[in-house]
N, C-alpha and C positions, 0 to 999 in steps of 0.2 A: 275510617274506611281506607286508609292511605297506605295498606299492605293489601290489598283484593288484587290478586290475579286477574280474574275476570275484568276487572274494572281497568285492568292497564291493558288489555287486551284490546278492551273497547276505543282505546284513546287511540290506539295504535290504529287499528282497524281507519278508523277518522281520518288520520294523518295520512295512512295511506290513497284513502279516496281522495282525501284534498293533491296529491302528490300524482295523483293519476294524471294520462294525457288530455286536457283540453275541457276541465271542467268551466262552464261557463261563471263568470262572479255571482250572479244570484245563487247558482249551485254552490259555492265555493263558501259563499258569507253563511247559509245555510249549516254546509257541515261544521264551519268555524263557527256557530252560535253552541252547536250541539256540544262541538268537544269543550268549550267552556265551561259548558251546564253543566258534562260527565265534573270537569276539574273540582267545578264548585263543590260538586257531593263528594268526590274525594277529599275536600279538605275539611267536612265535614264532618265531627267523630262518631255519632248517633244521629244519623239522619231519619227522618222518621218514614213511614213506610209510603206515605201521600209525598213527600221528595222522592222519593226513591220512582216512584211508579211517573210523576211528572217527568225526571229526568230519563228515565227510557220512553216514555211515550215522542218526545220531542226529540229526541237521538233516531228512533224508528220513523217518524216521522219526514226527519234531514234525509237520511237515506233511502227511503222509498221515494220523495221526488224525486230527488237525484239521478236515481233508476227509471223513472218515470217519464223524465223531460227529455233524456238521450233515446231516447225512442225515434 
């Protein structure tokens, strides 16, 4: 998966929330668990469709609290 548009989109997308002003560390560790997960399935050639669906559930996840807690 390590040419996916999409998928380097998403890392990017991460970096940027982490890079934003004043997310707190639980936020912070949060989005940096996510973007590891995205990295993991990108080094991964054939990831199978139960990866694929974990690793967005938990990326969806990071960033709905994130969204959540700065309320």
């Amino acid at each position: 998966m390590k040419g996916n548009k999409d998928l380097q989109f998403c890392l990017e997308a991460l970096r940027s929330l982490q890079n934003r002003n004043g997310p707190e560390p639980e936020q912070r560790s949060a989005l940096e668990k996510a973007e590891v997960k995205l990295k993991r399935l990108r080094r991964k050639p054939n990831p199978s469709r139960e990866e694929i669906f974990e690793a967005v559930r938990e990326v969806a996840e990071a960033i709905i609290n994130n969204f959540l807690r700065r309320d």
